[in-house]
Structures are given as structure tokens and as C-alpha cells.
C-alpha positions in Angstrom: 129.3 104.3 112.9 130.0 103.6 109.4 127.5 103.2 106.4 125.4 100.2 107.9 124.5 97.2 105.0 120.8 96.5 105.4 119.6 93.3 103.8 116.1 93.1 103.1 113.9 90.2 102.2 110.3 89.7 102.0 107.7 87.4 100.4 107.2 89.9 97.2 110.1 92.1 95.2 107.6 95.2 95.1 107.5 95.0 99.3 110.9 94.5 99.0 111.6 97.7 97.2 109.0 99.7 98.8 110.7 98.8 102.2 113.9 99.7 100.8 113.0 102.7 99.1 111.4 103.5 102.9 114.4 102.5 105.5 116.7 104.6 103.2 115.0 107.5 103.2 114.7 107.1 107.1 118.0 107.0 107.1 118.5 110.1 105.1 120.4 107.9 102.6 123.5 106.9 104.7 122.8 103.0 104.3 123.3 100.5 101.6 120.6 98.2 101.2 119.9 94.8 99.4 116.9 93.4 99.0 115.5 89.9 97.5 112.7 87.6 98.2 112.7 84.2 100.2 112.2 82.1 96.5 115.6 84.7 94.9 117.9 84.9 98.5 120.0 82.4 97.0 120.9 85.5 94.6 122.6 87.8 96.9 125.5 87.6 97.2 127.7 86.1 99.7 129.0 89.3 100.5 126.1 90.8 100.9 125.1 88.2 103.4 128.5 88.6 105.5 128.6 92.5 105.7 125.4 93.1 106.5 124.3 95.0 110.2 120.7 93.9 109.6 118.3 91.9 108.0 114.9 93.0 107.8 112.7 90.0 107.0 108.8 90.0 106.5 107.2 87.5 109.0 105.2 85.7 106.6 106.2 83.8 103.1 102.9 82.3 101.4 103.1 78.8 100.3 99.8 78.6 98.3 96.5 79.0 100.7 99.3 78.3 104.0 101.4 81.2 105.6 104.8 80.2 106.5 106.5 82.2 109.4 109.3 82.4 107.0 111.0 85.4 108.6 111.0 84.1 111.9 112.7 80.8 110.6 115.4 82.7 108.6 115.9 85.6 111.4 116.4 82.3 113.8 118.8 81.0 111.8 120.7 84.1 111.1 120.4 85.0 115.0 122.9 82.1 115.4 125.0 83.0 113.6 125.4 86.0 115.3 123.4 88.2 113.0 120.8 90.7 114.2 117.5 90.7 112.3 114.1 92.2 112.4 111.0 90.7 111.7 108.3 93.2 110.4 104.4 92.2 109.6 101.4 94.5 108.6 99.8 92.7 111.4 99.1 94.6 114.5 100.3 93.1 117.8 103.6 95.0 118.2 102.7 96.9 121.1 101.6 94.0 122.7 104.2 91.7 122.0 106.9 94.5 123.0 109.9 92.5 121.7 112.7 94.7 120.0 112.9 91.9 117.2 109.4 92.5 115.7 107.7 95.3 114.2 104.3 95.9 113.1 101.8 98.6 112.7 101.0 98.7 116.3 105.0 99.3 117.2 105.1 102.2 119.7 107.7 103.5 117.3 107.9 103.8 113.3 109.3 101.7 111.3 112.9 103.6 110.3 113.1 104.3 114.2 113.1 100.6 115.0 115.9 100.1 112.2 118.2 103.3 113.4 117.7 101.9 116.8 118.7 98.1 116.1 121.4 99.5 114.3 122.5 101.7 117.2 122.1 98.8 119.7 124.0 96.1 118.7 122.7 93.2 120.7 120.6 90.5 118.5 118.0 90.2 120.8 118.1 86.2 119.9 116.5 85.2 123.0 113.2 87.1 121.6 112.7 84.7 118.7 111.6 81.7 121.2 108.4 84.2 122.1 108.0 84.8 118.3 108.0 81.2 117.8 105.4 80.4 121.0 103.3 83.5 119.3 103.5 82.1 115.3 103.6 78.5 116.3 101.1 77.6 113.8 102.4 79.3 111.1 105.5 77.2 112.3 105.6 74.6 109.6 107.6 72.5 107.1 106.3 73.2 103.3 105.4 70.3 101.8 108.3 70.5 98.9 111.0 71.8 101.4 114.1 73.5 100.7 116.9 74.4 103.7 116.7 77.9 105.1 119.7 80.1 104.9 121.8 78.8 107.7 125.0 81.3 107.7 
């Protein structure tokens, strides 16, 4: 496999480096990662966008007092566009939901495991992101000063 391109994007840039700083060291270095938030991912560029492997999204984006399933929305859109994505959350029903597309801190396995292994795997598990949807439905929502999602 060559160097995979590892996209990252979360609700906050310190999460976003942390997690990037984490998945690189997983992977002993042999990745190249970018990383953003949902309000800067207009930022990266196209490129960035069109060679990645993966995107790792955060599940949740806060819109004030509200939680947004932000990741989900994005990873849905990117999903169909052919793009494989995993949705991570410091929640903890991962072991519960079993679905390749999420990780939390209940996952079976750890978190540079799950990446390594949806890198390896090359399926993008799109059909897992209806479950997601039925799970976060609530969190489901349009914000009230809406802005498209990144559609491809």
C-alpha cells in the first residue's frame, strides 16, 4: 500500500491535532495527515479532499447549547461519493453499536487499529451510516443559520 492521506476534521483544532498527532504515531509515521475543523474545511485544499483514503470525522459539531451529528452528515455525504470515513465520539456505545464506521471508547479495538484496518479494508461501509442516522436521529438537525455540507 502506499503512504495513505488521512483527512481529519473535528469540532475543535486542538482535537484535531491531538488526533493527528495520535493516528500518526499509530501508524509509526507512514501517513500524511490533514486536519481542519467543520467551521475551516473549506480551507483544505481540493487536493487534499481528492487524495485522501480516509476521513476521520468527530460525530458531534456544537452549534451553541445543540449538538449537531456533524460527522455523520459529512461522512454521509462523502460515503457517496465513494469516500470511506470514520466517525469517532468520546461517547461509549461502540461495542454495542458494532459498526466498522464508528469508533468510540467502548470500540473492542483502539483507535489507530480501527484506522490501519479501514485503511487495509477498502470497502466504505456506506450502508452503516443509515444505523448511525436511526442511532443520532436527534442530533439529526438543520442549524438554524445553515451552510451546505461538503458534498464531493
Amino acid at each position: 500500500m502506499d503512504t495513505p492521506s488521512i483527512v481529519i476534521i473535528t469540532d475543535s483544532i486542538d482535537l484535531s491535532r491531538a488526533l493527528t498527532r495520535h493516528i500518526r504515531c499509530a501508524l509509526r509515521e507512514q501517513c500524511t495527515c490533514f486536519f481542519s475543523t467543520y467551521e475551516t474545511r473549506s480551507r483544505l485544499s481540493r487536493e487534499a479532499f481528492d487524495v485522501a483514503d480516509l476521513f476521520v470525522l468527530e460525530l458531534f459539531r456544537s452549534y451553541g447549547y445543540r449538538l449537531r451529528a456533524e460527522g455523520l452528515l459529512v461522512g454521509g455525504n462523502l460515503m457517496g461519493h465513494g469516500k470511506r470515513c470514520l466517525i469517532m465520539s468520546s461517547l461509549s456505545r461502540g461495542d454495542a453499536l458494532g459498526l466498522r464506521v464508528y469508533w468510540d471508547l467502548s470500540s473492542v479495538d483502539s483507535l489507530g487499529n480501527r484506522v490501519r484496518s479501514m485503511l487495509q479494508d477498502g470497502a466504505n461501509h456506506a450502508s452503516e451510516i443509515a444505523q448511525l442516522r436511526d442511532e443520532f436521529a436527534r442530533h439529526c438537525f438543520t442549524p438554524a443559520h445553515h451552510h451546505p455540507d461538503f458534498s464531493g
